[in-house]
C-alpha positions in Angstrom: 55.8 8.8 25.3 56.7 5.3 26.7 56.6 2.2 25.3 53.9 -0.2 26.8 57.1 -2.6 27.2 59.3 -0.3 29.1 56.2 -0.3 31.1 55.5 -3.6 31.8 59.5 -4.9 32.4 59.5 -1.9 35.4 56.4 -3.7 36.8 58.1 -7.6 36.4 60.9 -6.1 38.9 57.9 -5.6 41.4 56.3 -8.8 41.0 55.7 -11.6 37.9 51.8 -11.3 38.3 52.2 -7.5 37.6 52.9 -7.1 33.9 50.2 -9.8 33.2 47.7 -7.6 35.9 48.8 -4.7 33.6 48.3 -6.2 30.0 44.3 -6.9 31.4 44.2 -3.2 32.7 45.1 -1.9 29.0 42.9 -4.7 27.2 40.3 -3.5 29.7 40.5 0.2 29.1 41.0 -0.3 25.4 37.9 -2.3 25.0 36.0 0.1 27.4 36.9 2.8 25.1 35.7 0.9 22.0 32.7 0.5 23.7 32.1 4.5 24.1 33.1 4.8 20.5 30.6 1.9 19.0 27.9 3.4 21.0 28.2 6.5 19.6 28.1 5.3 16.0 25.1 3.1 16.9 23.2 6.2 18.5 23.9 8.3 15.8 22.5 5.9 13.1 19.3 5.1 14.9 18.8 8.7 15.5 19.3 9.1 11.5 16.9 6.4 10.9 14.2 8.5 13.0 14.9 10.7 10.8 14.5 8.7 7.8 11.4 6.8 8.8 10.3 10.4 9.6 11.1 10.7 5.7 9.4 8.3 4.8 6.5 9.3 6.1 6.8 12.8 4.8 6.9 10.9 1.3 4.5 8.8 1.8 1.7 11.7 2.3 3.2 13.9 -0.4 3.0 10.9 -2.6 -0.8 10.5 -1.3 -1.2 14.5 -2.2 0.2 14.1 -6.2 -2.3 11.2 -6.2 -5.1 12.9 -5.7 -4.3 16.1 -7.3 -3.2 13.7 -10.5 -7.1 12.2 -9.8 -8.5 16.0 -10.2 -7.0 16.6 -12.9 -8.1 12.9 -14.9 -11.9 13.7 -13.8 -11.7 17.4 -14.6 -9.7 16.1 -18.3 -12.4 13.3 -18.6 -15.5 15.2 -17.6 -14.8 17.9 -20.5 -18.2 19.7 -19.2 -19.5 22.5 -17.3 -22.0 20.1 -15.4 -19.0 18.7 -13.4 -19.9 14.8 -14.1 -18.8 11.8 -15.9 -20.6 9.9 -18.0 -20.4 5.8 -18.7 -19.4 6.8 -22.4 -16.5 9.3 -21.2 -15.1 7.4 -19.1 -15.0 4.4 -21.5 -13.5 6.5 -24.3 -11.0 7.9 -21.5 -9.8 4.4 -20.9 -9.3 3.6 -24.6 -7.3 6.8 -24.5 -3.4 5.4 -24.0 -1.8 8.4 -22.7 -5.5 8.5 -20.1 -4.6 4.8 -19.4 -0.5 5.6 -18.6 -2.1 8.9 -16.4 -4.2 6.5 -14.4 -1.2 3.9 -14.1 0.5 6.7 -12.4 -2.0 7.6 -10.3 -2.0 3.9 -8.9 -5.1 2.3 -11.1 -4.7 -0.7 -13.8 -7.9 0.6 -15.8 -8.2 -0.6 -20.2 -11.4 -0.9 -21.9 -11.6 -4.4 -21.1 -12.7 -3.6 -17.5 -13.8 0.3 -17.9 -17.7 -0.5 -17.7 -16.9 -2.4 -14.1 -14.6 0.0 -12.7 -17.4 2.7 -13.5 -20.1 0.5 -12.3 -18.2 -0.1 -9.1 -17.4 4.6 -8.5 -21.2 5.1 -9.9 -22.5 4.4 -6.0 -25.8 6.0 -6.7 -25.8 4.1 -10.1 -27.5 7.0 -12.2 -24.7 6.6 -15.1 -22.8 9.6 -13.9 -20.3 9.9 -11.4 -19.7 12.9 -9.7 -16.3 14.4 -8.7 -16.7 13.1 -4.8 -17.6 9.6 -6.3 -14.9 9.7 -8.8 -12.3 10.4 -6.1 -13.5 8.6 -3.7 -14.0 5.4 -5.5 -10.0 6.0 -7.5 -8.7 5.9 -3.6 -10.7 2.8 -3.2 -9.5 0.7 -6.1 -5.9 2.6 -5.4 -3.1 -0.1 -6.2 -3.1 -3.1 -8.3 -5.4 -4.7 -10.5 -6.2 -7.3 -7.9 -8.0 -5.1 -5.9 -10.5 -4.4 -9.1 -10.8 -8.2 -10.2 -10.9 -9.0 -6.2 -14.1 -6.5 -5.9 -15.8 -8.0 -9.9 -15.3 -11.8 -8.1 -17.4 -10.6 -5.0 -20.3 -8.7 -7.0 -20.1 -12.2 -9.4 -20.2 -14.2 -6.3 -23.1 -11.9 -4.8 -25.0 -12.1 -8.4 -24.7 -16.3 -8.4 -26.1 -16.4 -5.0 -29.3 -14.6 -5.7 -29.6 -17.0 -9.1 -29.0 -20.1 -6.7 -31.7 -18.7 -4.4 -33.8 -17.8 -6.9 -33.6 -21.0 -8.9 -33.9 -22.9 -5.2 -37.0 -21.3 -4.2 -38.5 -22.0 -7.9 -37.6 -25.9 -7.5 -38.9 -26.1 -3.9 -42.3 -24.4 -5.6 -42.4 -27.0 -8.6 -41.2 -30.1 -6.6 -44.1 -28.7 -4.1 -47.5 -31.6 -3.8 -49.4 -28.7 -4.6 -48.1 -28.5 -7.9 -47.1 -31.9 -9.1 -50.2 -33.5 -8.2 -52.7 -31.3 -9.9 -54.5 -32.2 -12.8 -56.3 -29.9 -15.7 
């Protein structure tokens, strides 16, 4: 082909404005092109992000699905009986159990022996000292994550506890700071 140069010194025999008129027509077209080029890259990577969000996603709910088949399979381990329930002392030994305490790490809950008799407390909603499979799984998806949701829930049922003491230790200082009761005699 021909040089850009060869070009440009045919056009300065026309006029001196030319070759710098035809320098901006190249940078022009050169830059336009770049521009049709960088948008192509820049549509195909957010289409692959879509995509990967869309991933995401699809991990996210298959990661949800292993967690709760993982849950089955603790309750069913822990249960051990015919009757389908868990009782307050098999769940306690389950959470001494190290290989039961790594399986329930997995499955997104921070349980040890130290906090077993809360945890169970907290999935027993019906508190009759068993926990069925429903309250099992339902209460693991509750407490789902880290141990601050656990000690977050203890501090609000210690919290709830103190203020029916307070109220309770209020009421019985109103009644013995009461006239009726300081001024009698025997």
């Amino acid at each position: 082909g021909m040089d850009w140069g060869d070009a440009a010194d045919l056009l300065r025999g026309i006029s001196p404005v030319m070759p710098v008129l035809f320098c901006a027509y190249i940078s022009f077209a050169v830059l336009c092109t770049l521009n049709i080029v960088t948008g192509v890259f820049v549509e195909n990577a957010k289409s692959i992000t879509g995509s990967d969000t869309e991933n995401m996603v699809v991990e996210e709910l298959s990661a949800q699905e292993k967690r709760w088949r993982g849950m089955v399979i603790v309750f069913k381990y822990a249960a051990g009986n015919m009757d389908n329930v868990l009782e307050v002392n098999q769940f306690v030994e389950m959470c001494r159990d190290p290989v039961m305490q790594a399986y329930l790490r997995i499955i997104g809950l921070d349980v040890g022996p130290e906090n077993a008799l809360d945890l169970f407390g907290f999935i027993d909603e019906d508190h009759d000292g068993v926990v069925s499979a429903e309250e099992f799984l339902a209460g693991c998806q509750r407490f789902y994550g880290s141990a601050r949701q656990l000690d977050l829930y203890l501090l609000h049922r210690d919290l709830r506890q103190n203020t029916l003491l307070l109220r309770a230790h209020a009421a019985l200082i109103a009644k013995l700071g009461s006239p009726s009761v300081v001024g009698t005699k025997t």
